[in-house]
VEXGU-651799 format. One line per field, with one value per residue (C-alpha): residue in three letters; x, y negated, z negated. Coordinates in steps of 0.001 Angstrom, whole numbers. Example, Ala and Ser with C-alpha at 12.3 -4.5 7.8 and 13.67 -1.06 7.14 Angstrom:
residu <- ala ser;
X <- 12300 13670;
Y <- 4500 1060;
Z <- -7800 -7140;
// end
This chain:
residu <- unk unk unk unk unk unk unk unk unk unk unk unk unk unk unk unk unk unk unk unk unk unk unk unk unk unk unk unk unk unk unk unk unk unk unk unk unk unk unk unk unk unk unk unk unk unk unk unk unk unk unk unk unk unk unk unk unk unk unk unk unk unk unk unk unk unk unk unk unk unk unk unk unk unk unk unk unk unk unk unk unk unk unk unk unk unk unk unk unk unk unk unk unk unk unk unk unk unk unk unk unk unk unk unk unk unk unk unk unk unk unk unk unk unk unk unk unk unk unk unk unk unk unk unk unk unk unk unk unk unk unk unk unk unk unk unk unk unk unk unk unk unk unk unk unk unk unk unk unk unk unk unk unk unk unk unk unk unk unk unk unk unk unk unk unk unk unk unk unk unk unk unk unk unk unk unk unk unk unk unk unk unk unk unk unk unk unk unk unk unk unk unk unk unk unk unk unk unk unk unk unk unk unk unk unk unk unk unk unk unk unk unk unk unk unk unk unk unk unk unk unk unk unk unk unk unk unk unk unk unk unk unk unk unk unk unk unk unk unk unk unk unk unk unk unk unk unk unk unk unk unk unk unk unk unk unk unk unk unk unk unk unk unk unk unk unk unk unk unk unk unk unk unk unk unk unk unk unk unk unk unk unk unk unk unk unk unk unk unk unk unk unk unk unk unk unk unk unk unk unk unk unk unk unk unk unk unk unk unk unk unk unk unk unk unk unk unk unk unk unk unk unk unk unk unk unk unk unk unk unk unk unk unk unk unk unk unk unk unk unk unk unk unk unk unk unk unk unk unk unk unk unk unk unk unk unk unk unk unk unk unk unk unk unk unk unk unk unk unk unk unk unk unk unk unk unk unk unk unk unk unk unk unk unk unk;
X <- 163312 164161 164952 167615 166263 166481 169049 167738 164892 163853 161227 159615 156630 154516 154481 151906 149055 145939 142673 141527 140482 136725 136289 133506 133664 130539 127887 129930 126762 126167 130299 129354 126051 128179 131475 128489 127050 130808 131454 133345 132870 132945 134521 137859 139201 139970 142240 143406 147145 147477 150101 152034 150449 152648 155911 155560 154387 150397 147196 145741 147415 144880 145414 142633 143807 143471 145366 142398 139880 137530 139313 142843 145751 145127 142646 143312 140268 138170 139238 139581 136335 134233 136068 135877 132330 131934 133902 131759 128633 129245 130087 126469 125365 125146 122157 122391 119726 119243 121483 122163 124507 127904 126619 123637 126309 128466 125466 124834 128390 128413 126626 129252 131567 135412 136943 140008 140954 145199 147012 150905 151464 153707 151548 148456 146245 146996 145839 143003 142192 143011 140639 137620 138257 138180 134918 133362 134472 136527 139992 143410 146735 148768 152645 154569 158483 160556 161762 158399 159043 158192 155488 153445 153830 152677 149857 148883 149430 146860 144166 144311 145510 148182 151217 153799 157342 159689 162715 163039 160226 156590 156486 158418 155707 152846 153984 154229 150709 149799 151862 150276 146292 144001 140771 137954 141330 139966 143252 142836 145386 144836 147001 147254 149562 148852 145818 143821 142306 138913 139954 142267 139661 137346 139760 140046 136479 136508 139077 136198 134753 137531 136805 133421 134026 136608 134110 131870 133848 135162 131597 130747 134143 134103 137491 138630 138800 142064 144242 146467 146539 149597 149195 151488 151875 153009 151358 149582 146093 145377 146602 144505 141649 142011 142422 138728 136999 138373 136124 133756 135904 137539 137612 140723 142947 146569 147359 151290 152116 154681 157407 160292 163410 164564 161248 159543 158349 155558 157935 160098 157081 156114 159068 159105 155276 155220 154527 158198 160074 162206 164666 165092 166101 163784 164624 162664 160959 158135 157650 153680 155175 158028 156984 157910 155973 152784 149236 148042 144799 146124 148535 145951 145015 148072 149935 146877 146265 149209 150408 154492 155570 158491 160593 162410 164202 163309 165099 162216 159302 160837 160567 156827 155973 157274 155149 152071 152390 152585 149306 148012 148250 150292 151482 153999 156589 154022 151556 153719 154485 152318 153262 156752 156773 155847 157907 161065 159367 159323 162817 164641 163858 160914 157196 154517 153004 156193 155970 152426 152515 149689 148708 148455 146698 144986 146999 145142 147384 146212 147695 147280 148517 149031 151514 152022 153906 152504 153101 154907 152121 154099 153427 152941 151832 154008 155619 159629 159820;
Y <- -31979 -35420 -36446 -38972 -42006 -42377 -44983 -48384 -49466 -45537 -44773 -41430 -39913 -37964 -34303 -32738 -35227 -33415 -33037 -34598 -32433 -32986 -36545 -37596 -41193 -41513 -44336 -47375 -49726 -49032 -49982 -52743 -53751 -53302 -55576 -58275 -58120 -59334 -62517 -64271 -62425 -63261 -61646 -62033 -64063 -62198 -64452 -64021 -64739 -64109 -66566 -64057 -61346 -62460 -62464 -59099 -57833 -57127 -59124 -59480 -59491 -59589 -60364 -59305 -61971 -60614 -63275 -64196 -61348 -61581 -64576 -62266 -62531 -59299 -56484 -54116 -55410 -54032 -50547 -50755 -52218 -49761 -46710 -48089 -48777 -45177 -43922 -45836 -44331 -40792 -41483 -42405 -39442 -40831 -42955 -47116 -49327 -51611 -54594 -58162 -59982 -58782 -59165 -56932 -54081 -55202 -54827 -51328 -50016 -51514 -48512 -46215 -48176 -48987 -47587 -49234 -48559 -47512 -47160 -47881 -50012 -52012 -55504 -55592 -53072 -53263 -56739 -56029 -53321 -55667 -57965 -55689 -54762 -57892 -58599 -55203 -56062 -52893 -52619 -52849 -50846 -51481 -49628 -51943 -51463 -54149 -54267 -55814 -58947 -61109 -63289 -60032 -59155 -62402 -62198 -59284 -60355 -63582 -61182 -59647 -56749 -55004 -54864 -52087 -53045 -50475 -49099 -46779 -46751 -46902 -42943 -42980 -45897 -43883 -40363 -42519 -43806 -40654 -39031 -42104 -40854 -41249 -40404 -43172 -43894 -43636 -43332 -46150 -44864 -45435 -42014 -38415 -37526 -34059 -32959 -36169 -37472 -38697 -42237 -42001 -40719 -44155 -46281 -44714 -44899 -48748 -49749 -48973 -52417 -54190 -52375 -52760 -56600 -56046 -54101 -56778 -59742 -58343 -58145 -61570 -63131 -60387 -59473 -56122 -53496 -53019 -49946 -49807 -50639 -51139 -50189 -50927 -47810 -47354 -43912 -44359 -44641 -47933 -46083 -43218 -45217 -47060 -43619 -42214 -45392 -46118 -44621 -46703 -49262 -48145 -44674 -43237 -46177 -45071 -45821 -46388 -46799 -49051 -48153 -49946 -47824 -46698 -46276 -44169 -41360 -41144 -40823 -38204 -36349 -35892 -35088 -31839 -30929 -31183 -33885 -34997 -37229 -40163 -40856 -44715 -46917 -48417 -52009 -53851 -57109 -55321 -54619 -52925 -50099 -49188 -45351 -42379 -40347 -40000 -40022 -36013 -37172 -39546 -37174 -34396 -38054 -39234 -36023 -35322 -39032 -40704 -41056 -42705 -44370 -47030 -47788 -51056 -53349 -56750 -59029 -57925 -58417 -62156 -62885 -61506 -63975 -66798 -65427 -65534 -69322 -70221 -69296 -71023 -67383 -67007 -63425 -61939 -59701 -56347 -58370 -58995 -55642 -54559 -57266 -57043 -53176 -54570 -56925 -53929 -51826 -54798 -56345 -53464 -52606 -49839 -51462 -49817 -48910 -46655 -45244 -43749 -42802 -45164 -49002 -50495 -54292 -55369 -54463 -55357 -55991 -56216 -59541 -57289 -60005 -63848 -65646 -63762 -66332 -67882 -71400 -71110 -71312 -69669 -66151 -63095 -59981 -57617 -55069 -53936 -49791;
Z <- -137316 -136497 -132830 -131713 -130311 -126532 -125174 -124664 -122117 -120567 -118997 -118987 -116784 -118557 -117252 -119812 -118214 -117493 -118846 -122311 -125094 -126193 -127457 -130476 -130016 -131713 -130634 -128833 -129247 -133145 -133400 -131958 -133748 -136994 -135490 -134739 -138626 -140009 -140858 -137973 -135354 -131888 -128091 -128008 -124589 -121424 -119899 -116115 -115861 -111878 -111336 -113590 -111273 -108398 -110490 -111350 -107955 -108404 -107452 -110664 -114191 -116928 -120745 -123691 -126356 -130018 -131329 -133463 -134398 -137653 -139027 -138934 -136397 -135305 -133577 -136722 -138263 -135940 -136822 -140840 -140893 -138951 -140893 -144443 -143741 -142305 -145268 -147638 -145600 -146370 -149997 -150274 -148480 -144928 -146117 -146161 -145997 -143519 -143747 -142012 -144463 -145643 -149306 -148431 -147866 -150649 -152917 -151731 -152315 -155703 -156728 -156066 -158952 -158994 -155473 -154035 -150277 -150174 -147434 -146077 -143192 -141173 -141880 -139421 -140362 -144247 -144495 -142543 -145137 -147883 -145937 -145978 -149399 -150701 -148436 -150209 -154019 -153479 -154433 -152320 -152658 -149631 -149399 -147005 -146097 -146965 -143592 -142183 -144034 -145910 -144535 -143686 -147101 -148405 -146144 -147168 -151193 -150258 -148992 -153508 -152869 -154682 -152386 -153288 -151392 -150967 -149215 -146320 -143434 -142316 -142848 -146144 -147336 -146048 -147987 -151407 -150840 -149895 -153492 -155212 -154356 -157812 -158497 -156899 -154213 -150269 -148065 -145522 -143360 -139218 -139156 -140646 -143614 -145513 -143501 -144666 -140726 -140990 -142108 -139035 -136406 -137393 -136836 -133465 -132926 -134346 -131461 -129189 -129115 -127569 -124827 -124725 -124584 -121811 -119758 -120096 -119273 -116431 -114997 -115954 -114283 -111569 -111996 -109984 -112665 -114141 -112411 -114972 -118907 -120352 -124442 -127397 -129688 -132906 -134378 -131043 -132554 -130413 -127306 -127908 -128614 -125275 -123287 -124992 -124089 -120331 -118638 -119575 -118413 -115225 -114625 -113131 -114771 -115598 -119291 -119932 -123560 -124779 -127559 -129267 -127740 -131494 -132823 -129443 -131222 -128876 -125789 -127750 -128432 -124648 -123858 -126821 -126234 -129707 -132686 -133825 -136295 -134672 -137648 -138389 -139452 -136964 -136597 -133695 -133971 -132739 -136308 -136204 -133823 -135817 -136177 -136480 -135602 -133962 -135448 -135409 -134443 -131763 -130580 -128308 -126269 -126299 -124759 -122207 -121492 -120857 -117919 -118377 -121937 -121581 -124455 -125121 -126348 -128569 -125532 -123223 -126039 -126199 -122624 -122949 -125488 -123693 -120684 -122669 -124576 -120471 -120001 -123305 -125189 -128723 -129542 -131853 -130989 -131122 -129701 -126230 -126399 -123113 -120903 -121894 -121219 -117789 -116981 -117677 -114797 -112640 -113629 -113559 -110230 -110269 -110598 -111923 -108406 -107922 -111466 -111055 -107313 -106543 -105765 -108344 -107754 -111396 -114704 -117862 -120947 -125045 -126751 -130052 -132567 -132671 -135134 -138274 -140280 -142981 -145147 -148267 -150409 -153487 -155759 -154793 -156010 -154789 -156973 -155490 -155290;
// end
């Protein structure tokens, strides 16, 4: 059944919050031996934006910059690699040799013949499939709304794959890739459509380097560990992924997630105790979280994990990104998402301290994407649906 959105800019404390369900997260440091081995790679900025802090009434305001990740304007890569390469893995029976150079792997999967990597998304994470397909000699099928536009589609045309365009939403693109499934297809998908998950639960696992890096630059600048993260969600795989891997972080740290207000099917789901459809058409600027609904593996850490969601509008992602290009950052509209979510609490009178019952002193916030727009350079290779 699909759920009416909520009215604009809500906030919503999460009652089910409790104890998380048992979490594989698998081995943080080989994630991050394989992140190392690709082509580009390097730790992502925390930047400390404390003169912000003091606007929005805490100490310390902190900012993980993903503007740039892997040669993309976005983290996403950092997921779709490490579960196409687990994916990949089990196809040849767990077993790869040891391997230093991209084309070392490439050669290996070459054995397995013709495979292509599908998936639907809202821009980011399909061209960072595209991407790693391309870097595999795999190849790319990526189902993109039309309402994402068009210099993510381009993008994700330049990376070679084959970009289907079609009407309707994220969901409605994700159940034709999901329809469209051949034999030597893997679906690529960061969430869960017709009982397919593992894809999904690597991705989740892949997210765990960020935080890794985080945890490490906070020692090295000797910042106060953050008591809050605010988290941009969209299926809420990224959320989720940042709830299993805080404790190794800063345990204790409240996690409020981040929602466009027509697209907060994370917030409506909290609020049912149950995984539900929010009916579009979803039109923010915030175009990566217009969703849905929630990714069924994301969802268990998402309902136990949470502790508020707030849900709002464009005007308040604007403000973010002007925020951020003052202290030297670019972001997209998705990409302010977390600061902007705090700057609401703040501006509308209730700060985040009186939200979770606590102080709260350090915030850390993900800049989860840079500029997405791209020069004309002409073509594409899109196909209209």
């Amino acid at each position: 059944m699909a759920i009416t959105p909520d009215p604009p800019a809500t906030v919503f404390l999460n009652p089910l919050f409790g104890l998380l369900p048992a979490l594989d997260l698998g081995d943080t440091a080989e994630v991050l031996d394989f992140h190392k081995r690709l082509p580009g790679y390097r730790p992502t900025p925390l930047v400390a934006a404390h003169d912000l802090a003091g606007q929005l009434g805490i100490s310390e305001l902190w900012v993980k910059d993903e503007s740039e990740r892997l040669g993309l304007p976005a983290f996403k890569m950092l997921g779709a690699s490490w579960a196409a390469y687990h994916a990949l893995r089990s196809r040849l029976g767990g077993k790869i040799r040891p391997w230093r150079e991209i084309a070392e792997l490439r050669a290996q999967v070459s054995q397995l013949g013709p495979l292509t990597l599908a998936t639907a998304t809202d821009g980011n994470h399909g061209r960072a499939v595209a991407r790693m397909a391309s870097m595999l000699g795999l190849g790319a099928r990526i189902y993109v709304p039309r309402s994402v536009g068009r210099d993510r589609i381009e993008a994700i045309g330049q990376e070679g794959a084959e970009v289907i365009v079609l009407e309707g939403s994220y969901d409605d693109a994700l159940a034709r890739c999901t329809a469209g499934l051949k034999a030597g297809d893997i679906l690529a998908s960061d969430t869960v459509h017709d009982g397919h998950e593992g894809f999904a639960k690597s991705v989740l696992v892949g997210y765990g380097t960020l935080i890794h890096e985080t945890r490490e630059q906070f020692s090295l600048l000797g910042g106060r560990p953050p008591d809050a993260v605010f988290v941009q969600m969209g299926v809420g795989s990224f959320a989720a992924s940042v709830i299993g891997h805080l404790d190794a972080l800063s345990a204790g740290a409240s996690v409020i997630g981040v929602e466009p207000v027509d697209a907060a099917c994370v917030m409506a789901s909290l609020r049912a105790d149950r995984e539900v459809l929010v009916a579009g058409p979803h039109r923010s600027a915030m175009v990566g979280l217009n969703c849905g609904r929630p990714s069924a593996v994301a969802w268990p850490i998402l309902r136990a994990g949470l502790t508020a969601t707030v849900a709002i509008e464009d005007s308040w992602a604007d403000r973010a990104i002007e925020k951020l290009a003052s202290v030297g950052i670019q972001s997209g509209p998705s990409g302010a998402a977390g600061l902007a979510g705090l700057m609401f609490l703040q501006g509308s009178g209730r700060n985040v301290s009186d939200l979770v019952g606590r102080p709260i002193q350090s915030v850390l916030v993900i800049n989860t994407e840079g500029s997405t727009q791209l020069p004309d350079v002409g073509g594409s290779s899109a196909r209209n649906l």
